[in-house]
C-alpha positions as CSV (number, residue, x, y, z in Angstrom):
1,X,0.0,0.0,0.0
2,X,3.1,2.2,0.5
3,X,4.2,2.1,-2.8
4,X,1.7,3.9,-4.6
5,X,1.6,6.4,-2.6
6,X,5.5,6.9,-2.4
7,X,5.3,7.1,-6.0
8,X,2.6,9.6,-5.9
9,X,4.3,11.8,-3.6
10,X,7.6,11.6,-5.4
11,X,5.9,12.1,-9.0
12,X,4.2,15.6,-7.2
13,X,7.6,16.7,-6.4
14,X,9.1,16.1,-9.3
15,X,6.1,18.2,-11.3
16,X,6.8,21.0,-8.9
17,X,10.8,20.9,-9.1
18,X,11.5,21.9,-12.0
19,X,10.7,24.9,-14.2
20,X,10.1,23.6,-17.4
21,X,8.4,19.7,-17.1
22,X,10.8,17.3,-17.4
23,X,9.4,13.9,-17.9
24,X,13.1,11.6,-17.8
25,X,13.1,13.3,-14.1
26,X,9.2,12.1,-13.5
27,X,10.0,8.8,-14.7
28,X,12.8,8.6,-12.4
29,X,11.2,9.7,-9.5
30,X,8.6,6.9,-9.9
31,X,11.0,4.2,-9.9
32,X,10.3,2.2,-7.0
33,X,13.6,2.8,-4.5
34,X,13.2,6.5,-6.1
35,X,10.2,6.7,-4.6
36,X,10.2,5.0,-1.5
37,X,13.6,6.6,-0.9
38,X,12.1,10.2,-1.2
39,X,9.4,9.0,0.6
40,X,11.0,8.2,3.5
41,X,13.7,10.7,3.6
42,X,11.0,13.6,3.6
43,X,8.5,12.5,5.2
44,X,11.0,11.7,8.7
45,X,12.4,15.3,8.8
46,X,8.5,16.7,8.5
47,X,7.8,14.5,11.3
48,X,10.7,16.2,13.0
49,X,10.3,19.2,12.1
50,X,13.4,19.4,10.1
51,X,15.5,18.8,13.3
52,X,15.7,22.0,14.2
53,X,13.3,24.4,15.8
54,X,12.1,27.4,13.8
55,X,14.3,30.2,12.5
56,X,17.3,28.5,13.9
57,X,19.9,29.1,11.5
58,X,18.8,32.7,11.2
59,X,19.2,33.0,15.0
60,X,22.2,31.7,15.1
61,X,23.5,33.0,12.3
62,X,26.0,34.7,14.0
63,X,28.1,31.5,14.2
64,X,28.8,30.5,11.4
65,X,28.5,34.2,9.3
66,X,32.5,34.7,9.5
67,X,32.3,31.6,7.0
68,X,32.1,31.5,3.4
69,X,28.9,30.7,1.7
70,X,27.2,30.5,-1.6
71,X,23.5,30.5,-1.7
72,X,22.0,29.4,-4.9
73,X,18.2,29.8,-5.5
74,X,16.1,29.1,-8.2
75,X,14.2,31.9,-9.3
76,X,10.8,30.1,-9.9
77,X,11.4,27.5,-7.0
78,X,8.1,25.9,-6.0
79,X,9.2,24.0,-3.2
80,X,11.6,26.6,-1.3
81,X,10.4,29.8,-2.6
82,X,12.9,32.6,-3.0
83,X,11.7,34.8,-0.2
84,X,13.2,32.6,2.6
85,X,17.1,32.6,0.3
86,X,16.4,36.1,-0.1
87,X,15.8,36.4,3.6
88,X,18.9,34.6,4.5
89,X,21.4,36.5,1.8
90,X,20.4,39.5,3.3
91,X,20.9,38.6,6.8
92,X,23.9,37.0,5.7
93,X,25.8,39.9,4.0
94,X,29.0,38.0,3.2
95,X,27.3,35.1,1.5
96,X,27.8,34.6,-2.2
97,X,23.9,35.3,-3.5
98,X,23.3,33.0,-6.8
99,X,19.3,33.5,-8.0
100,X,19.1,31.2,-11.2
101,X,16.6,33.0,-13.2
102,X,15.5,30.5,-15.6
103,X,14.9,27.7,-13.0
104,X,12.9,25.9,-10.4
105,X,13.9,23.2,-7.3
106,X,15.9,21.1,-9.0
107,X,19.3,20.8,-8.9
108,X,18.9,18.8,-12.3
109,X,18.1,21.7,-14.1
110,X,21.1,23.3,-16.0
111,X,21.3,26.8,-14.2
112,X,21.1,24.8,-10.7
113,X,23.5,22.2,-11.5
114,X,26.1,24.9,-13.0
115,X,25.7,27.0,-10.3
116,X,26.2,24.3,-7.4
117,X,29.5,23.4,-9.7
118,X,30.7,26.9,-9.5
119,X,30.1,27.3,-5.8
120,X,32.1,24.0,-5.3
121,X,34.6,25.3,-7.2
122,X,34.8,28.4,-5.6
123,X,34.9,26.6,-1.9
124,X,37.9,24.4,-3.2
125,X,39.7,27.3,-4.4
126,X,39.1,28.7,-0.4
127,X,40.6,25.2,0.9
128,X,43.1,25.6,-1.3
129,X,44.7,28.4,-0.4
C-alpha cells in the first residue's frame, strides 16, 4: 500500500521541481527505490520538524557568518520559494547570493547544476589556499 503512494508523492515533487516539465526526471522519480527513498527521507524530517526548531539558523547566524557561503536559489522554486534565500542572503551579508533565473527546485536543471559546480569550485579554491 506504500508504494503507490510513495510514487505519488515523489511524481508531485518532481512536477513542482523543476521549471520547465521534465518527464526523464518524472520517470525517475517513480521508480520504485526513487520513490520510496524520497518518501521516506521527507516525510522523517517533517515528522521532526526538520530537526531543528524554527528560525534556527537565522538565530544563530552569528556562528557561522564569518564563514564563506554560496547561496543558490532558483528563481521560480516551487518547493523553497525565493523569499526565505532572499531572507537569509540579506541577513547574511558576506554570502555569495546565486538566483538562477531560468529555473525551479531542482538541482537537475542546467542553471542549478552549473551554479552548485561553480560554488564548489569556488569553496575548493578557499581550501586551497
Amino acid at each position: 500500500m506504500h508504494l503507490p503512494l510513495a510514487r505519488a508523492w515523489s511524481r508531485y515533487e518532481a512536477c513542482c521541481s523543476a521549471l520547465r516539465p521534465n518527464p526523464s526526471l518524472i520517470a525517475h522519480s517513480e521508480e520504485d527505490a526513487v520513490a520510496l527513498g524520497i518518501a521516506r527521507l521527507e516525510t522523517h524530517y517533517f515528522v521532526n520538524g526538520g530537526f531543528f526548531p524554527e528560525n534556527a539558523l537565522l538565530d544563530n547566524l552569528s556562528r557561522i557568518s564569518h564563514l564563506p557561503a554560496v547561496i543558490v536559489q532558483g528563481r521560480y522554486d516551487m518547493i523553497c520559494p525565493i523569499a526565505t534565500a532572499d531572507l537569509l542572503a540579506r541577513t547574511w551579508t558576506g554570502a555569495q547570493y546565486v538566483v538562477v533565473e531560468d529555473a525551479g527546485h531542482s538541482a537537475w536543471e542546467t542553471g542549478i547544476t552549473q551554479a552548485l559546480v561553480m560554488a564548489c569550485e569556488k569553496m575548493k579554491a578557499i581550501r586551497d589556499r
